[in-house]
N, C-alpha and C positions, 0 to 999 in steps of 0.2 A: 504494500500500500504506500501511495506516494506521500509527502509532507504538502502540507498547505503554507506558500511563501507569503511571508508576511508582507505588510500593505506598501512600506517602504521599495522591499525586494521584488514587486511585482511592477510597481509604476516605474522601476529603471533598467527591465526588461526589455529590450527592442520588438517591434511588430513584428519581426522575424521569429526572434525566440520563441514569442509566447503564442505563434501558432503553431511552431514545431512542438512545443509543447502540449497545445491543444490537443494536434492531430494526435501525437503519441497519448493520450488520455484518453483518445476518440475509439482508441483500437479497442480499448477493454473496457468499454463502456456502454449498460444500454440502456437509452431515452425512452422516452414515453411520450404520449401527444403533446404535452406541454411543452417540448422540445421546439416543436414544429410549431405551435399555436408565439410562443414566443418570438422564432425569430422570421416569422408572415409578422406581426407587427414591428419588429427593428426595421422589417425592409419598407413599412408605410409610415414609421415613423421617419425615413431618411429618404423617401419620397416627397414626405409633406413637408419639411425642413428646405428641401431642395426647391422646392414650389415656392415656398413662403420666400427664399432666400430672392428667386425672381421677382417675385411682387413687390419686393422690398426693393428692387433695384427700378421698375417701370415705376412705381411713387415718387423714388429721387429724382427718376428723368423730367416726371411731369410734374413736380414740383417746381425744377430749373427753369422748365419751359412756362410756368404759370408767372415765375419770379420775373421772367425776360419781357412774356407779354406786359407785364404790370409797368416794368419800367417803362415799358414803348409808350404805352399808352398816358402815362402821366406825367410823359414826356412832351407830349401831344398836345394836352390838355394846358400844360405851362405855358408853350409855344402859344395857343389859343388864347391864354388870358393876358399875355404879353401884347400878344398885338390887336387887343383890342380898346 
């Protein structure tokens, strides 16, 4: 039976490591539905992350572009009350 590394000894693992380590755990290990049931939600949770990360990015577009019409326009408006 393997040891459980502590929380230190696990976060200065490289992504390498600790799937080589995975897979070797994987070998003599056996899951049940919850296995499955868990990682169908890691992959919609890292779909919706991915989603939300775009929506987050067309906001800041249309926000710049909301900030640029605003200047134009009350630029416009200046011009207008200048020369009248």
């Amino acid at each position: 039976m393997g040891y459980i590394p502590k929380h230190a000894q696990l976060e200065a693992l490289s992504d390498e490591d600790l799937i080589a380590r995975y897979d070797a755990a994987a070998a003599n290990t056996v899951v049940g539905t919850g296995f499955y049931r868990e990682e169908i939600a890691r992959r919609q949770m890292a779909r919706e992350s991915t989603r939300m990360l775009e929506l987050t990015r067309t906001i800041r577009t249309l926000t710049w572009v909301i900030l640029g019409l605003t200047a134009v326009n009350a630029a416009l408006v200046a011009v207008q009350v200048w020369a009248a």
